[in-house]
C-alpha positions in Angstrom: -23.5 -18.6 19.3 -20.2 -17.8 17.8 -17.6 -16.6 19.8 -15.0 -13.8 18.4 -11.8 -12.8 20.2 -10.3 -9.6 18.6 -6.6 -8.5 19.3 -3.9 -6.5 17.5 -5.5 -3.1 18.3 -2.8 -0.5 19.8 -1.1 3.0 19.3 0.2 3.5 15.7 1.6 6.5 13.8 0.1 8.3 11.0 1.2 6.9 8.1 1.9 3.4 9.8 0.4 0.0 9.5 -1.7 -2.1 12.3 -3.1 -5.6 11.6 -6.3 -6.7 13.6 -7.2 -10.2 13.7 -10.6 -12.1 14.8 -10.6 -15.2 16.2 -13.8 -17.6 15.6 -15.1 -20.4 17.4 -16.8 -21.8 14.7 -15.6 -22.7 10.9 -15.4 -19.9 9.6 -16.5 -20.8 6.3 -20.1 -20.8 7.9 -19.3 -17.3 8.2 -19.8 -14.0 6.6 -17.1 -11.6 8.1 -17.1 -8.3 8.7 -15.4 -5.0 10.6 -16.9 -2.4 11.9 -15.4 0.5 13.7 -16.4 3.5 16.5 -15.0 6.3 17.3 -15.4 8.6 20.3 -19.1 10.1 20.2 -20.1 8.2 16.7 -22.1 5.7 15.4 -20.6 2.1 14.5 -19.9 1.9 11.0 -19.1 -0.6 8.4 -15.9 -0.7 7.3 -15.0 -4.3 5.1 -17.2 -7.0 4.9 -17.0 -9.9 2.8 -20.7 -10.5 3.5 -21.3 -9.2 0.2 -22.2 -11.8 -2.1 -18.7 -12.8 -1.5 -17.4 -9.8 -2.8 -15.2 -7.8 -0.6 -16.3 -3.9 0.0 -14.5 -1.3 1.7 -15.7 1.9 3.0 -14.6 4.7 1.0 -12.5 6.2 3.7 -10.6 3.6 3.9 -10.8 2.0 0.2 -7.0 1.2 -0.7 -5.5 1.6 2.2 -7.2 -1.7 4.2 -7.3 -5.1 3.2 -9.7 -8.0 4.8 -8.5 -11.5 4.6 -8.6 -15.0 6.1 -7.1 -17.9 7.0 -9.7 -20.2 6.9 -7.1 -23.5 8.7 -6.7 -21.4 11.8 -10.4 -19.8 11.6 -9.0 -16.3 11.7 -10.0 -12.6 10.0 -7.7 -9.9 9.7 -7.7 -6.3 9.0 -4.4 -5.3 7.2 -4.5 -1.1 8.0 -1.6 0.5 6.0 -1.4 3.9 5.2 -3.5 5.0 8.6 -4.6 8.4 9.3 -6.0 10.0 12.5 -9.5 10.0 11.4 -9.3 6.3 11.9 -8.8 5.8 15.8 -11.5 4.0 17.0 -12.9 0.7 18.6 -12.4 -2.2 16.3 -14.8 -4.8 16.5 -15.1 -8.0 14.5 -19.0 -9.2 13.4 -20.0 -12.8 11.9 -22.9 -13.6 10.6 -24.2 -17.3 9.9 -24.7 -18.5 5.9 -28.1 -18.5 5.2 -29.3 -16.7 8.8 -29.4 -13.6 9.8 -27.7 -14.3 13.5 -24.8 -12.0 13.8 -22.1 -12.2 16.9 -19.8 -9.4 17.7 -16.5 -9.4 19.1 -15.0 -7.2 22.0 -13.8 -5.1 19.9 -10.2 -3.4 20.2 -8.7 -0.3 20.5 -6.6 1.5 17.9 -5.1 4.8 18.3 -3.5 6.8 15.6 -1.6 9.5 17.1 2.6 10.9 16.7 
């Protein structure tokens, strides 16, 4: 079982920047990391994931505009949200899954709100 602590979430304007981070309990380089995102009355959906062959993939709504990255010392994955619009309030939540294993842990998740 890995354990993930999300925090950062919050009230932003459009236009503004926000950055989540995830906090694991394991190494995190045992880890493939991901965010996923839900707003109000939606399905969860994928938004960067470096669980990708290693390759980092960003959903097209927000393709240049967030950034995933790590810090593999302190066990920690952020989402770097720059440029946000309304269309991306939601719950936040952080998702690991194990190298070689299909066991995937969630976070929380966190709130962010894009409003003026």
């Amino acid at each position: 079982q890995v354990r993930l602590v999300e925090s950062g979430g919050g009230l932003v304007q459009p236009g503004g920047s926000l950055r989540l981070s995830c906090k694991t309990s394991r190494n995190i380089l045992d880890l493939h990391m991901s965010w996923y995102r839900q707003a109000p009355g939606k399905q969860r959906e994928l938004v960067a994931t470096d669980d990708d062959g290693g390759k980092e993939v960003y959903a097209d709504a927000v393709k240049g505009r967030f950034t995933i990255s790590r810090d593999v010392a302190k066990n920690m994955f952020f989402l770097q949200m720059d440029d946000v619009k309304s269309e991306d309030t939601a719950v936040y939540y952080c998702n690991s899954r194990l190298l070689l294993s299909s066991k995937t842990n969630w976070g929380q998740g966190t709130q962010v709100t894009v409003s003026s």
